[in-house]
C-alpha positions in Angstrom: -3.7 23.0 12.5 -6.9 21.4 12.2 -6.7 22.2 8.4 -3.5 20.9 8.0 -4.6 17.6 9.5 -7.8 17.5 7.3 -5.6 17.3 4.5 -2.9 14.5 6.0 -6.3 12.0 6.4 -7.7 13.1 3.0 -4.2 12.1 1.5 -3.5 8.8 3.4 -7.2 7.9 2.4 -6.4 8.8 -1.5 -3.6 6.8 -1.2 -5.3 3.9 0.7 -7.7 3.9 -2.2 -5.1 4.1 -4.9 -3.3 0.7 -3.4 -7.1 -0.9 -3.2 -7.3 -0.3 -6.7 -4.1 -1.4 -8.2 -4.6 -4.6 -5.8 -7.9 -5.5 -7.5 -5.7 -5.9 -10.7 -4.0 -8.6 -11.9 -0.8 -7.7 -11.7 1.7 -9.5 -14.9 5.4 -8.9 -14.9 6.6 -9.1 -18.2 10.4 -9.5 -19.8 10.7 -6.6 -22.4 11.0 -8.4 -25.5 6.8 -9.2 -24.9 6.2 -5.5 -24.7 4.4 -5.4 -27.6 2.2 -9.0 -27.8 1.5 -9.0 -24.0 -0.4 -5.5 -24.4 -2.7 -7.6 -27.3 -3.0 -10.3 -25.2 -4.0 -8.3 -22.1 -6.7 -6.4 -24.3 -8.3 -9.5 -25.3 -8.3 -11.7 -22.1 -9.5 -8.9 -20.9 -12.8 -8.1 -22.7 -13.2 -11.5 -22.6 -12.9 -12.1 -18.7 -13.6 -8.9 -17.3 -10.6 -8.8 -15.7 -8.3 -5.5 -15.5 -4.8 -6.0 -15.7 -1.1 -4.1 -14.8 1.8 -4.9 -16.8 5.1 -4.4 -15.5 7.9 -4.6 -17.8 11.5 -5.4 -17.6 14.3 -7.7 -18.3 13.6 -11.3 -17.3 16.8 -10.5 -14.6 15.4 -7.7 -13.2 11.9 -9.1 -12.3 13.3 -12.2 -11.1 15.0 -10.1 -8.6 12.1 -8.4 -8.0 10.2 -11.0 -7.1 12.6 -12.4 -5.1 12.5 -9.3 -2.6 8.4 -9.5 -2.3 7.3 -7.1 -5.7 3.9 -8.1 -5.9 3.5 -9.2 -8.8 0.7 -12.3 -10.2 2.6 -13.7 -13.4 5.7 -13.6 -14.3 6.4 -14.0 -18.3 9.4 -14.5 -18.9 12.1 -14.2 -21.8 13.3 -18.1 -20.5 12.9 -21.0 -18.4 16.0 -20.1 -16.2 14.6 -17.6 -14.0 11.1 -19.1 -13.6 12.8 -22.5 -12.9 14.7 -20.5 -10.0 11.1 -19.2 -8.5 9.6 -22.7 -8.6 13.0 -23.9 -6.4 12.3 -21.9 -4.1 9.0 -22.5 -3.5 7.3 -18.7 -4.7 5.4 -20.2 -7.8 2.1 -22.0 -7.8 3.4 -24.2 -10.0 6.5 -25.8 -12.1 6.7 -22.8 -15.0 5.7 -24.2 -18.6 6.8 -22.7 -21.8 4.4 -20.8 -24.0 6.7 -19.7 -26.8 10.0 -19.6 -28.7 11.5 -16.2 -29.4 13.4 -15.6 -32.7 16.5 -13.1 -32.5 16.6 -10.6 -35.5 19.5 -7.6 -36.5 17.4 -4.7 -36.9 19.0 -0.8 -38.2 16.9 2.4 -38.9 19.5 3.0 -41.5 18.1 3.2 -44.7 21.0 2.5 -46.6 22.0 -0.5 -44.2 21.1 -4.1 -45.0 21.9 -5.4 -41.3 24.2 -8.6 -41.9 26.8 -9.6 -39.8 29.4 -9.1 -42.1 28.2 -5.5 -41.7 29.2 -5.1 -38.3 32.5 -5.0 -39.1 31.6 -1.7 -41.3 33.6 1.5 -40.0 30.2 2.7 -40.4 29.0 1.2 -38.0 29.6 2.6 -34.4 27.4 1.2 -32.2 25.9 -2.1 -31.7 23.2 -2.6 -29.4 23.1 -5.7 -27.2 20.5 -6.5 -24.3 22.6 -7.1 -21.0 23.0 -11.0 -21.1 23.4 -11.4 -17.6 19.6 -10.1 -17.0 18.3 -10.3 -20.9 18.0 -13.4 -22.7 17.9 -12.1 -25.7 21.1 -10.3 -25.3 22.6 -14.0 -24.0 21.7 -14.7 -27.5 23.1 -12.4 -29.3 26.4 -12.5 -27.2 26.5 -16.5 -28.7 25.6 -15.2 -32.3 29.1 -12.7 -31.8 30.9 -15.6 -30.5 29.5 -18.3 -33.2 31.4 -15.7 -35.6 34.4 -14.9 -33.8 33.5 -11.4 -33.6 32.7 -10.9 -29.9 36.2 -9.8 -29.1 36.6 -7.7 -32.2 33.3 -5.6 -31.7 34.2 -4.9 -28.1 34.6 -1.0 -28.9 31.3 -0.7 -30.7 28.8 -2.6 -28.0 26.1 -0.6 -26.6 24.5 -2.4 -23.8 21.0 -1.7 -23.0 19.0 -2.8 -19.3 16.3 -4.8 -21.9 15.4 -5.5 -25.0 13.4 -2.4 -24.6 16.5 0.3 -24.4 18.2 -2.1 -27.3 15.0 -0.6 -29.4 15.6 2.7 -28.3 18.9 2.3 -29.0 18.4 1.5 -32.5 15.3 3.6 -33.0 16.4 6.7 -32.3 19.7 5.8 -34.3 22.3 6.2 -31.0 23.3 2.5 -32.2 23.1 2.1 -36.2 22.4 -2.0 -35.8 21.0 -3.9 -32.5 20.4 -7.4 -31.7 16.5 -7.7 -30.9 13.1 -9.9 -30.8 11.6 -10.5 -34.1 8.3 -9.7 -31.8 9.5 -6.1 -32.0 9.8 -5.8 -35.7 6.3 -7.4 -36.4 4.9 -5.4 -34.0 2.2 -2.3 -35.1 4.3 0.4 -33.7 7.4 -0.9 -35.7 6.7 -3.2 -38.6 6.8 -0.6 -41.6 10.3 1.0 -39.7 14.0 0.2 -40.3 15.5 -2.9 -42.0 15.9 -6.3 -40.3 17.4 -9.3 -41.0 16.3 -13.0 -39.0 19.6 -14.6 -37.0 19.8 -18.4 -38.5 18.0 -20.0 -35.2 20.8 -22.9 -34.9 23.5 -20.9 -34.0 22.0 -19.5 -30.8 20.2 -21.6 -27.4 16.6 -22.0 -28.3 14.7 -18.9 -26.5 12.4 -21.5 -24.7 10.1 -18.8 -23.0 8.3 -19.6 -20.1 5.1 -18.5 -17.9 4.5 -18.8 -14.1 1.6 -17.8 -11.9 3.1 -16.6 -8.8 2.2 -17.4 -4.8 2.1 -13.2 -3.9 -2.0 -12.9 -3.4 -4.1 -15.8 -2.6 -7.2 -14.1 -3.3 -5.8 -13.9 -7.4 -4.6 -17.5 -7.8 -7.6 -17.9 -9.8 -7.7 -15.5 -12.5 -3.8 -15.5 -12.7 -4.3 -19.4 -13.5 -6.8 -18.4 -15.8 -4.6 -15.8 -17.6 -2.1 -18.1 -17.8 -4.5 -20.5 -19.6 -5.3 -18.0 -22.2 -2.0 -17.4 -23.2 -1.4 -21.3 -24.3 -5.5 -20.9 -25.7 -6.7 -21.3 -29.9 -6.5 -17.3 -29.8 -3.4 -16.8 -27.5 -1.0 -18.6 -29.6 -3.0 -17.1 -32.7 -1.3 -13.5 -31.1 1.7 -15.1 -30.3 2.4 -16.6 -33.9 1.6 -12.9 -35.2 4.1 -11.6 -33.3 7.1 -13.8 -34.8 7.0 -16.6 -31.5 7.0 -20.2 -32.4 4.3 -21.8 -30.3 3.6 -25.5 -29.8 0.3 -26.8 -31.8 
Protein backbone atom coordinates (compact mmCIF):
# COMPACT_ATOMS: atom_id res chain seq x y z
CA UNK A 1 0.00 0.00 0.00
CA UNK A 2 2.53 2.40 1.02
CA UNK A 3 4.45 1.47 -2.23
CA UNK A 4 1.65 2.00 -4.29
CA UNK A 5 1.20 5.47 -2.90
CA UNK A 6 4.96 6.27 -3.27
CA UNK A 7 4.45 5.93 -6.75
CA UNK A 8 0.88 8.02 -7.18
CA UNK A 9 3.00 11.25 -5.52
CA UNK A 10 6.07 10.43 -7.71
CA UNK A 11 3.69 10.55 -10.81
CA UNK A 12 1.51 13.59 -9.90
CA UNK A 13 4.84 15.42 -9.14
CA UNK A 14 6.33 14.24 -12.80
CA UNK A 15 3.41 15.49 -14.12
CA UNK A 16 3.31 18.78 -12.03
CA UNK A 17 6.79 19.27 -13.42
CA UNK A 18 5.95 18.47 -16.93
CA UNK A 19 3.03 21.32 -16.99
CA UNK A 20 5.82 23.78 -15.24
CA UNK A 21 7.84 23.25 -18.10
CA UNK A 22 5.67 23.45 -21.04
CA UNK A 23 4.17 26.74 -19.18
CA UNK A 24 7.65 28.44 -19.18
CA UNK A 25 7.29 28.15 -23.13
CA UNK A 26 5.89 30.36 -25.29
CA UNK A 27 3.29 28.66 -26.58
CA UNK A 28 2.35 29.77 -30.74
CA UNK A 29 -0.64 28.27 -32.45
CA UNK A 30 -0.03 28.14 -35.86
CA UNK A 31 -2.53 27.60 -39.20
CA UNK A 32 -0.92 24.64 -41.21
CA UNK A 33 0.05 26.27 -44.21
CA UNK A 34 3.08 28.07 -41.86
CA UNK A 35 4.30 24.62 -40.85
CA UNK A 36 7.28 24.96 -42.54
CA UNK A 37 8.40 28.99 -42.12
CA UNK A 38 7.15 29.15 -38.51
CA UNK A 39 9.71 26.29 -37.46
CA UNK A 40 12.61 28.80 -39.18
CA UNK A 41 11.31 31.59 -37.56
CA UNK A 42 10.96 29.92 -34.12
CA UNK A 43 14.78 28.69 -34.43
CA UNK A 44 15.96 32.09 -35.05
CA UNK A 45 13.94 34.24 -32.52
CA UNK A 46 14.94 31.85 -30.50
CA UNK A 47 18.73 31.91 -30.40
CA UNK A 48 18.34 35.25 -30.55
CA UNK A 49 16.00 35.82 -27.40
CA UNK A 50 16.61 32.96 -25.45
CA UNK A 51 13.29 32.12 -25.53
CA UNK A 52 11.91 28.39 -25.93
CA UNK A 53 9.02 28.03 -27.86
CA UNK A 54 5.85 25.27 -28.63
CA UNK A 55 4.19 25.31 -31.86
CA UNK A 56 0.83 24.01 -32.19
CA UNK A 57 -0.45 23.43 -35.55
CA UNK A 58 -3.65 23.34 -37.24
CA UNK A 59 -6.23 24.93 -39.46
CA UNK A 60 -6.84 28.57 -38.76
CA UNK A 61 -10.74 27.08 -37.85
CA UNK A 62 -9.68 24.68 -35.58
CA UNK A 63 -7.40 26.91 -33.30
CA UNK A 64 -9.90 29.63 -33.34
CA UNK A 65 -12.09 27.25 -31.71
CA UNK A 66 -9.60 26.32 -29.57
CA UNK A 67 -8.97 29.24 -28.24
CA UNK A 68 -12.27 30.12 -27.83
CA UNK A 69 -12.79 27.10 -25.19
CA UNK A 70 -9.55 28.38 -22.99
CA UNK A 71 -6.38 26.23 -25.13
CA UNK A 72 -3.69 27.99 -23.78
CA UNK A 73 -2.09 29.18 -26.26
CA UNK A 74 0.32 32.85 -26.57
CA UNK A 75 0.03 33.67 -30.39
CA UNK A 76 -2.12 32.82 -32.74
CA UNK A 77 -0.78 32.96 -36.57
CA UNK A 78 -3.18 32.64 -38.57
CA UNK A 79 -3.90 31.70 -42.36
CA UNK A 80 -6.40 35.13 -42.36
CA UNK A 81 -7.66 38.12 -40.70
CA UNK A 82 -11.23 36.56 -40.10
CA UNK A 83 -10.60 34.50 -37.17
CA UNK A 84 -8.19 36.82 -35.47
CA UNK A 85 -10.63 39.67 -36.12
CA UNK A 86 -13.26 37.28 -34.22
CA UNK A 87 -10.76 36.96 -31.01
CA UNK A 88 -10.14 40.71 -30.84
CA UNK A 89 -14.29 41.14 -30.75
CA UNK A 90 -14.43 39.34 -28.10
CA UNK A 91 -12.06 40.77 -26.11
CA UNK A 92 -9.28 37.44 -25.86
CA UNK A 93 -6.49 39.40 -27.83
CA UNK A 94 -4.04 41.89 -26.45
CA UNK A 95 -4.57 43.72 -29.29
CA UNK A 96 -6.40 44.43 -32.77
CA UNK A 97 -4.53 41.48 -35.06
CA UNK A 98 -2.14 42.96 -37.82
CA UNK A 99 -1.23 41.17 -40.95
CA UNK A 100 2.31 39.95 -41.50
CA UNK A 101 2.01 38.26 -44.85
CA UNK A 102 0.13 37.36 -48.06
CA UNK A 103 -0.03 33.68 -48.95
CA UNK A 104 0.05 32.58 -52.61
CA UNK A 105 -2.09 29.31 -53.60
CA UNK A 106 -0.22 26.86 -55.91
CA UNK A 107 -1.52 23.18 -57.69
CA UNK A 108 1.08 20.89 -56.65
CA UNK A 109 1.17 16.74 -58.04
CA UNK A 110 3.94 14.17 -57.23
CA UNK A 111 3.16 12.83 -60.64
CA UNK A 112 5.96 12.98 -62.69
CA UNK A 113 4.33 12.85 -65.90
CA UNK A 114 1.67 15.66 -64.64
CA UNK A 115 2.05 19.32 -65.42
CA UNK A 116 -0.71 20.42 -62.70
CA UNK A 117 -3.03 22.98 -64.82
CA UNK A 118 -6.49 23.31 -64.41
CA UNK A 119 -7.36 22.20 -67.56
CA UNK A 120 -5.87 18.92 -66.10
CA UNK A 121 -8.32 18.42 -63.67
CA UNK A 122 -10.65 17.44 -65.88
CA UNK A 123 -8.15 14.45 -66.85
CA UNK A 124 -9.80 10.85 -66.29
CA UNK A 125 -6.46 10.57 -64.82
CA UNK A 126 -6.94 12.36 -62.39
CA UNK A 127 -9.00 10.84 -59.42
CA UNK A 128 -8.52 12.83 -56.65
CA UNK A 129 -8.16 16.37 -55.88
CA UNK A 130 -7.12 17.60 -52.68
CA UNK A 131 -8.79 20.69 -51.18
CA UNK A 132 -8.20 22.08 -47.43
CA UNK A 133 -11.70 22.18 -45.66
CA UNK A 134 -12.82 25.90 -46.56
CA UNK A 135 -14.94 26.20 -43.75
CA UNK A 136 -11.82 25.92 -41.21
CA UNK A 137 -8.83 26.41 -44.04
CA UNK A 138 -8.34 29.38 -45.83
CA UNK A 139 -6.45 28.17 -48.24
CA UNK A 140 -8.99 25.63 -49.17
CA UNK A 141 -11.72 28.86 -49.22
CA UNK A 142 -9.34 29.71 -51.92
CA UNK A 143 -9.11 27.10 -53.87
CA UNK A 144 -12.99 26.41 -53.64
CA UNK A 145 -13.12 30.23 -55.55
CA UNK A 146 -10.33 29.12 -57.99
CA UNK A 147 -12.99 25.93 -58.92
CA UNK A 148 -15.77 28.26 -59.05
CA UNK A 149 -13.81 31.18 -61.13
CA UNK A 150 -13.63 28.17 -63.75
CA UNK A 151 -16.93 26.70 -63.46
CA UNK A 152 -15.54 23.54 -62.41
CA UNK A 153 -16.62 23.30 -58.75
CA UNK A 154 -19.75 21.37 -59.64
CA UNK A 155 -18.11 19.18 -62.15
CA UNK A 156 -15.11 17.94 -59.92
CA UNK A 157 -17.51 17.10 -57.10
CA UNK A 158 -16.66 13.24 -57.46
CA UNK A 159 -12.98 13.77 -57.39
CA UNK A 160 -12.55 16.19 -54.10
CA UNK A 161 -10.58 15.00 -51.39
CA UNK A 162 -11.02 17.19 -48.43
CA UNK A 163 -8.25 17.31 -45.95
CA UNK A 164 -8.69 18.93 -41.92
CA UNK A 165 -5.50 21.58 -43.13
CA UNK A 166 -3.29 22.38 -45.54
CA UNK A 167 -1.26 19.90 -43.84
CA UNK A 168 -3.36 16.47 -44.69
CA UNK A 169 -3.89 18.32 -48.36
CA UNK A 170 0.22 17.65 -48.50
CA UNK A 171 -0.14 14.36 -47.39
CA UNK A 172 -2.68 13.89 -49.62
CA UNK A 173 -0.70 14.72 -52.53
CA UNK A 174 2.62 13.51 -51.20
CA UNK A 175 1.95 10.15 -50.64
CA UNK A 176 -0.01 10.23 -54.10
CA UNK A 177 -3.77 9.30 -52.41
CA UNK A 178 -4.80 12.51 -54.48
CA UNK A 179 -2.71 12.99 -57.85
CA UNK A 180 -3.19 17.12 -57.75
CA UNK A 181 -3.99 19.38 -54.50
CA UNK A 182 -4.69 22.92 -53.96
CA UNK A 183 -1.79 24.12 -51.41
CA UNK A 184 0.54 27.12 -50.08
CA UNK A 185 3.33 28.00 -52.27
CA UNK A 186 5.17 28.13 -48.57
CA UNK A 187 4.97 24.27 -48.90
CA UNK A 188 6.66 23.93 -52.18
CA UNK A 189 9.56 26.23 -51.31
CA UNK A 190 10.02 24.75 -48.31
CA UNK A 191 13.47 22.35 -47.59
CA UNK A 192 11.53 19.27 -47.04
CA UNK A 193 9.66 19.70 -50.38
CA UNK A 194 11.22 22.12 -52.81
CA UNK A 195 13.15 19.45 -55.20
CA UNK A 196 9.63 17.12 -54.99
CA UNK A 197 6.60 16.97 -57.42
CA UNK A 198 5.49 19.55 -59.98
CA UNK A 199 3.70 22.78 -59.15
CA UNK A 200 2.10 25.35 -60.86
CA UNK A 201 1.33 29.17 -59.06
CA UNK A 202 -2.75 30.02 -59.20
CA UNK A 203 -2.99 33.56 -61.06
CA UNK A 204 -3.46 35.60 -57.54
CA UNK A 205 -6.57 37.73 -59.09
CA UNK A 206 -8.89 35.17 -59.28
CA UNK A 207 -8.87 34.22 -55.62
CA UNK A 208 -9.52 36.75 -52.10
CA UNK A 209 -6.11 37.98 -51.17
CA UNK A 210 -4.83 35.55 -48.29
CA UNK A 211 -4.28 38.66 -46.04
CA UNK A 212 -2.59 36.59 -43.05
CA UNK A 213 -2.71 37.87 -39.84
CA UNK A 214 -0.89 37.60 -36.21
CA UNK A 215 -2.30 38.09 -32.71
CA UNK A 216 -0.76 37.91 -29.23
CA UNK A 217 -3.32 36.43 -27.07
CA UNK A 218 -4.63 37.49 -23.29
CA UNK A 219 -4.11 33.44 -21.91
CA UNK A 220 -0.89 34.22 -19.45
CA UNK A 221 -0.12 37.53 -18.18
CA UNK A 222 3.20 36.57 -17.11
CA UNK A 223 4.08 36.05 -21.25
CA UNK A 224 2.53 39.26 -22.62
CA UNK A 225 5.98 40.30 -23.06
CA UNK A 226 7.86 37.96 -24.96
CA UNK A 227 4.67 36.93 -27.03
CA UNK A 228 4.73 40.89 -28.04
CA UNK A 229 8.13 40.44 -28.67
CA UNK A 230 7.78 37.41 -30.92
CA UNK A 231 5.26 39.05 -32.64
CA UNK A 232 7.66 41.91 -33.37
CA UNK A 233 10.17 39.64 -34.89
CA UNK A 234 8.00 38.22 -37.30
CA UNK A 235 7.26 41.82 -38.98
CA UNK A 236 11.51 42.39 -38.26
CA UNK A 237 14.46 43.03 -41.39
CA UNK A 238 15.06 39.12 -40.84
CA UNK A 239 11.46 37.90 -40.19
CA UNK A 240 10.13 39.04 -43.47
CA UNK A 241 13.58 37.97 -45.01
CA UNK A 242 12.10 34.11 -43.92
CA UNK A 243 8.91 34.97 -44.88
CA UNK A 244 9.74 36.15 -48.56
CA UNK A 245 11.84 32.81 -48.73
CA UNK A 246 9.06 30.90 -48.17
CA UNK A 247 6.81 32.32 -51.24
CA UNK A 248 4.69 35.09 -48.61
CA UNK A 249 4.39 38.56 -49.90
CA UNK A 250 5.28 40.78 -47.01
CA UNK A 251 4.83 44.63 -46.74
CA UNK A 252 8.39 46.68 -47.09
Amino acid sequence: MRKNILVIISFIIFLFGCEKENSSKLRIATSANMQFAINELVDNFSKTSGIECEIIISSSGKLTAQINEGAPFDVFVSANMKYPNDLFEKGLTLGEPKIYAYGKLVMWSMKKEFTPSIQLLENDKVKHVAVANPKTAPYGNAAIEVLRHYDFFEELQSKLVYGESIAQVNQFVNSQAAEIGFTSKSVVLSPKMIDKGNWVEIDESIYSPIAQGIVCLKNDPAKKNIALKFSDFIFSKKGKEILNTFGYSTSN
